[in-house]
MITOR-34911 format. One record per atom (N, C-alpha, C, O): x, y, z; residue number from 1. Coordinates in steps of 0.05 Angstrom, whole numbers. Each point is the difference from the previous one (the first is absolute). Example, Ala and Ser with C-alpha at 12.3 -4.5 7.8 and 13.67 -1.06 7.14 Angstrom:
BANU_X_Y_Z_lomi
BANU_264_-114_156_1 .
BANU_-18_24_0_1 .
BANU_18_24_0_1 .
BANU_21_0_13_1 .
BANU_-28_21_-27_2 .
BANU_16_24_1_2 .
BANU_-15_22_14_2 .
BANU_10_22_4_2 .
END
This chain:
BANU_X_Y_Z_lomi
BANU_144_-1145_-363_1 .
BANU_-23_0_-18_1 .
BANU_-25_-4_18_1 .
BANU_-1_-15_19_1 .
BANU_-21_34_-30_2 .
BANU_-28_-2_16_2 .
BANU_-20_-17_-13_2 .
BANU_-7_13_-20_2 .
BANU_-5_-33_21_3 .
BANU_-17_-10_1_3 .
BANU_-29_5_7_3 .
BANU_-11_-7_21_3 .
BANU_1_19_-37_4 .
BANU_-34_11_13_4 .
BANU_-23_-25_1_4 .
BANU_-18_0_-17_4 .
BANU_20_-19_38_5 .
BANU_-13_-19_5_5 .
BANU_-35_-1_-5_5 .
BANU_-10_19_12_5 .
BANU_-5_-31_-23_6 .
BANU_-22_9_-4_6 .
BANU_-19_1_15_6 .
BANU_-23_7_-7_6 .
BANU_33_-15_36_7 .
BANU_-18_-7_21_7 .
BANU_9_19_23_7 .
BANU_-15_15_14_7 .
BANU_49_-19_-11_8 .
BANU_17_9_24_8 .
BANU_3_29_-7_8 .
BANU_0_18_17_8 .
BANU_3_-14_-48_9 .
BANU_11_30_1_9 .
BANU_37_-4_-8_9 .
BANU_11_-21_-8_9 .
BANU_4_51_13_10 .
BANU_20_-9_-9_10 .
BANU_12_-12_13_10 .
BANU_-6_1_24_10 .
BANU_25_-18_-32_11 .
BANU_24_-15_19_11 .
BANU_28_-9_-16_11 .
BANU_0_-3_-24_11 .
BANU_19_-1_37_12 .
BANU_26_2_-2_12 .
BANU_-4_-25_-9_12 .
BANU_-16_-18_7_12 .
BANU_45_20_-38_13 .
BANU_-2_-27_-16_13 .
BANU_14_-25_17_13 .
BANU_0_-24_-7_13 .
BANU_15_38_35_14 .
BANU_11_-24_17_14 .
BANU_-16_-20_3_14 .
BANU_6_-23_-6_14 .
BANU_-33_32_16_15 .
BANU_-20_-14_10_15 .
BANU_-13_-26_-14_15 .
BANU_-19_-14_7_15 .
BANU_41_13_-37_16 .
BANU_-20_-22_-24_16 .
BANU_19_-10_-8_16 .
BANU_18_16_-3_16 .
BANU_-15_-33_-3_17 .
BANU_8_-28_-19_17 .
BANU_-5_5_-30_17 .
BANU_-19_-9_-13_17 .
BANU_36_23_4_18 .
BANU_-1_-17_-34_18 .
BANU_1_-26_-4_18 .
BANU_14_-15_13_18 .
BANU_-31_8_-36_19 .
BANU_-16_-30_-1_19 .
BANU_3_-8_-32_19 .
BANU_-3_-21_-12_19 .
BANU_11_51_1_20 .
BANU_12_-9_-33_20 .
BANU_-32_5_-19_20 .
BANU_-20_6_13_20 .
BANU_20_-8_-31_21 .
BANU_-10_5_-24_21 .
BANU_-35_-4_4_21 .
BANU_-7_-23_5_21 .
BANU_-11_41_-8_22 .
BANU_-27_-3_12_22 .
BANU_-14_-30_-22_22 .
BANU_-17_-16_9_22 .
BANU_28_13_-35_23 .
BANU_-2_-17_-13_23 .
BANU_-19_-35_10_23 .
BANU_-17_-16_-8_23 .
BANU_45_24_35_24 .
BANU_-12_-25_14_24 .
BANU_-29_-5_16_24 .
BANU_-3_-18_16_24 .
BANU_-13_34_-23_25 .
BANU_-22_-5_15_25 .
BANU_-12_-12_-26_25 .
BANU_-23_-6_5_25 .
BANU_30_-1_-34_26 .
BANU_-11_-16_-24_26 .
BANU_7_-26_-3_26 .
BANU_-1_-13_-20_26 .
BANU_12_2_55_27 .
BANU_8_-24_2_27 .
BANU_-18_-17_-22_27 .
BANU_-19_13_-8_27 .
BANU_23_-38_-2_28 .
BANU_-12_-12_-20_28 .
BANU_-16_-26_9_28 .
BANU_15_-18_9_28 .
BANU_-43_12_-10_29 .
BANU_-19_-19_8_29 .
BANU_23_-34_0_29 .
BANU_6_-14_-20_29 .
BANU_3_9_47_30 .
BANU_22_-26_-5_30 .
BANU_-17_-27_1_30 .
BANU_12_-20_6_30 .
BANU_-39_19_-11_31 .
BANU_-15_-24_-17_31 .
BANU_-17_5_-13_31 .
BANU_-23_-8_-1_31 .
BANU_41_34_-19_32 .
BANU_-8_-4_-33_32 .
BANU_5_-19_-15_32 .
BANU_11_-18_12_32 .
BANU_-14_14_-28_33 .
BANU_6_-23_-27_33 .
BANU_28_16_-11_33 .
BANU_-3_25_1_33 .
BANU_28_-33_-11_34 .
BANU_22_15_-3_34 .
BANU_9_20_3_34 .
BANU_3_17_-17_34 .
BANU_5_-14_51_35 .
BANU_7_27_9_35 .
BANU_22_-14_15_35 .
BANU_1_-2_25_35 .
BANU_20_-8_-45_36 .
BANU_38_1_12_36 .
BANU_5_25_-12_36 .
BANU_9_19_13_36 .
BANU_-16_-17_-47_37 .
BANU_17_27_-5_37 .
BANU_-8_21_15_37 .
BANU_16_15_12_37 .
BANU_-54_-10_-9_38 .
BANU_-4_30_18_38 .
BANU_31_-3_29_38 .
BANU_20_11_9_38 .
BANU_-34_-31_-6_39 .
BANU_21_1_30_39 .
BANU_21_11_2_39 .
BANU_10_15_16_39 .
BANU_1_-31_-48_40 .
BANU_35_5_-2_40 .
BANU_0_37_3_40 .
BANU_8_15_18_40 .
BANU_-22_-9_-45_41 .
BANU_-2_33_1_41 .
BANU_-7_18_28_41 .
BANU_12_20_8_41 .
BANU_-31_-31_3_42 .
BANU_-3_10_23_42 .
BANU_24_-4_15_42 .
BANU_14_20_-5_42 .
BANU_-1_-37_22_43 .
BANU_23_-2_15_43 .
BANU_26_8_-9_43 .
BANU_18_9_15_43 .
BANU_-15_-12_-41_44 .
BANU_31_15_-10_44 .
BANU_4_28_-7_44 .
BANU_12_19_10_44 .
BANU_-32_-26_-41_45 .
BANU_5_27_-8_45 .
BANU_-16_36_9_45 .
BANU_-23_6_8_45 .
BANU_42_7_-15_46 .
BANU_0_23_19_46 .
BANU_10_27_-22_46 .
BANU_15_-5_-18_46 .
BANU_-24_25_23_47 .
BANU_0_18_-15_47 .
BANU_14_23_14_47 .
BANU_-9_0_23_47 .
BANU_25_17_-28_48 .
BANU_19_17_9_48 .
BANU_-7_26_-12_48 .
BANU_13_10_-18_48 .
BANU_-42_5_32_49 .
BANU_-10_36_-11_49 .
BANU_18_12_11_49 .
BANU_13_-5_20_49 .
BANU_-13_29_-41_50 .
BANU_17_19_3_50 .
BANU_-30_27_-5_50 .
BANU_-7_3_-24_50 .
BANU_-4_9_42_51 .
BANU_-26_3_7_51 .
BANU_-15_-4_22_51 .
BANU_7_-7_23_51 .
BANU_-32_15_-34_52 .
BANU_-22_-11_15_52 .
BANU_0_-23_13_52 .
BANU_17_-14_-11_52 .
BANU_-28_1_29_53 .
BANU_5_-34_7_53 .
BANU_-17_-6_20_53 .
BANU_0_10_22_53 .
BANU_-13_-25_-29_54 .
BANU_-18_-9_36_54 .
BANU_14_-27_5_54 .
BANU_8_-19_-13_54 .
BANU_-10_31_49_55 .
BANU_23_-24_21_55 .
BANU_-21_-11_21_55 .
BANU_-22_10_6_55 .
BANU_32_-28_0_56 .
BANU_-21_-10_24_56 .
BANU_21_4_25_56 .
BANU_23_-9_-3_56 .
BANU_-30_21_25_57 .
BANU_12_9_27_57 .
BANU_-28_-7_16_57 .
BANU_-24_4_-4_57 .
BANU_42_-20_28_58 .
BANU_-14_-13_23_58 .
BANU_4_23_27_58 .
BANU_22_0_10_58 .
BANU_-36_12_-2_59 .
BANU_-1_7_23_59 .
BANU_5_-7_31_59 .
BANU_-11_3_22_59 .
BANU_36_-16_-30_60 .
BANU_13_-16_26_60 .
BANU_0_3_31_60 .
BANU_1_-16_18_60 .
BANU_-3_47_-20_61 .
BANU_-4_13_36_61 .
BANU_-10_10_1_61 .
BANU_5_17_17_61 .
BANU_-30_-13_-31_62 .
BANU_-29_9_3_62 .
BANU_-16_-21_-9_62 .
BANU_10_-22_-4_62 .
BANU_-36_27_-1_63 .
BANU_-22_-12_-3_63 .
BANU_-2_-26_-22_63 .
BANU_-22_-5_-12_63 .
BANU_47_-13_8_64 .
BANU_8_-16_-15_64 .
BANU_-18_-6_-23_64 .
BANU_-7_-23_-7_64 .
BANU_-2_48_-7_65 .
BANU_-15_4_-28_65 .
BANU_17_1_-12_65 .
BANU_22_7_9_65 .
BANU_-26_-18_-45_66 .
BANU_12_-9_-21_66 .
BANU_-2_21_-13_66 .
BANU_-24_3_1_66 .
BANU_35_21_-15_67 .
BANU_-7_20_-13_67 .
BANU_20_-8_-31_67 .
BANU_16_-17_-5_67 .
BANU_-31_44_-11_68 .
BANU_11_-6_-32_68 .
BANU_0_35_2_68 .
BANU_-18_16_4_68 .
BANU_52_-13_-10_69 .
BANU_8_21_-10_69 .
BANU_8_9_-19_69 .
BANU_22_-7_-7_69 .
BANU_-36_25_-6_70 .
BANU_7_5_-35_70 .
BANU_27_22_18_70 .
BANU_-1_12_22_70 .
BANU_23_-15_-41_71 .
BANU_21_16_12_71 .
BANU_18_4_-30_71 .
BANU_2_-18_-17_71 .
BANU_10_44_13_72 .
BANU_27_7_-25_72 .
BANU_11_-16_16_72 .
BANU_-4_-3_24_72 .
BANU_25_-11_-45_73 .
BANU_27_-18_6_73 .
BANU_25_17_-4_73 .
BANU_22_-7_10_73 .
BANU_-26_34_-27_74 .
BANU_18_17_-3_74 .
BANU_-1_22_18_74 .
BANU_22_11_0_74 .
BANU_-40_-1_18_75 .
BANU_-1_19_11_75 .
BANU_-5_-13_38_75 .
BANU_12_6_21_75 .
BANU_-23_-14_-24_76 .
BANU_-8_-13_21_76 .
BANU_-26_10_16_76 .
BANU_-3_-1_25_76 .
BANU_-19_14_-47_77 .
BANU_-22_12_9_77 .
BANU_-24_-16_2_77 .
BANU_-3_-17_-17_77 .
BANU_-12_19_33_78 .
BANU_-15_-21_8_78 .
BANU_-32_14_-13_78 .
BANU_-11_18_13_78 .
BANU_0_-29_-34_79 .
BANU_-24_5_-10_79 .
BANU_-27_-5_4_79 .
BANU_-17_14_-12_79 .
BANU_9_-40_34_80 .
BANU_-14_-10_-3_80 .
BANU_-2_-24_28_80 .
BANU_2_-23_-7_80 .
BANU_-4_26_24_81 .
BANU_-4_-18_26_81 .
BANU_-37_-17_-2_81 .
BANU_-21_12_-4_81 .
BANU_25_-46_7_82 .
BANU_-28_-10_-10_82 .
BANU_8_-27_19_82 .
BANU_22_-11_2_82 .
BANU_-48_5_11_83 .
BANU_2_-23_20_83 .
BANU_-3_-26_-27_83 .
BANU_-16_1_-19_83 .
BANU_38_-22_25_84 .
BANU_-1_-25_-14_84 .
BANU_-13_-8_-12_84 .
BANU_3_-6_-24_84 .
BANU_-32_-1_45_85 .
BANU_-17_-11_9_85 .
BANU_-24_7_-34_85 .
BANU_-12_-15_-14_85 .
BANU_16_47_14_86 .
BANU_-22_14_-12_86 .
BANU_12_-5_-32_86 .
BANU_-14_-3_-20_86 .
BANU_45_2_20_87 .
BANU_6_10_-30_87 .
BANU_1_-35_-13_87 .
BANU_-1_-5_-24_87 .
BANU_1_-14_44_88 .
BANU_-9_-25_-1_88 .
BANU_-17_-9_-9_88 .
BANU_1_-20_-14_88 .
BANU_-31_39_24_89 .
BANU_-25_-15_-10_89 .
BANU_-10_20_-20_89 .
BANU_-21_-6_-11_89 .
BANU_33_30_5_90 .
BANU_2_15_-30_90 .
BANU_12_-13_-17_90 .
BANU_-10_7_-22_90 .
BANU_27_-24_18_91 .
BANU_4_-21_-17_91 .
BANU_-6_-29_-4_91 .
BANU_14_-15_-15_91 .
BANU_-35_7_28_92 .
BANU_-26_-19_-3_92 .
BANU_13_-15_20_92 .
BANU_-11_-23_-2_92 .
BANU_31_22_24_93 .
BANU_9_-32_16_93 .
BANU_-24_7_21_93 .
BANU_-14_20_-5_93 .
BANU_9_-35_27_94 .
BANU_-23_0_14_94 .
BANU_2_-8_26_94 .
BANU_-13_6_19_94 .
BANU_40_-25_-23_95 .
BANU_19_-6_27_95 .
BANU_23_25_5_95 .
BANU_16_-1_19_95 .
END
């Protein structure tokens, strides 16, 4: 599988670390006022697409950038290559 890096260009999916469900960059503020359940939801539960899906893959032997891959779970086509960083602060986090 090719990976079209948004900086590097293409590269071989060897080169990255699956990191699991892009979800996790909605880690939950941990000194909020009642945030065990966010937590709980955040750390357990997990959703199983059959589809579309954005993943977070680490760029392990290159330029150790965090990327978010929209990818089919059925096909294994890759739609959509986006640095972490950016699809991060498109959904208001700032860190």
């Amino acid at each position: 599988m090719i990976i079209d890096h948004p900086l590097l260009g293409p590269r071989d999916a060897a080169e990255f670390v699956y990191k699991g469900d892009a979800s996790l960059i909605d880690r939950p503020d941990g000194m909020a006022e009642g945030v065990e359940d966010a937590f709980h939801d955040y750390a357990y539960l997990r959703t199983n697409p059959a589809g579309e899906h954005q993943e977070l893959w680490y760029h392990e032997q290159g330029d150790r950038s965090w990327l978010v891959v929209t990818r089919n779970t059925l096909t294994h086509e890759i739609i959509k290559v986006e640095l972490a960083r950016d699809v991060a602060r498109a959904r208001g986090r700032s860190r």
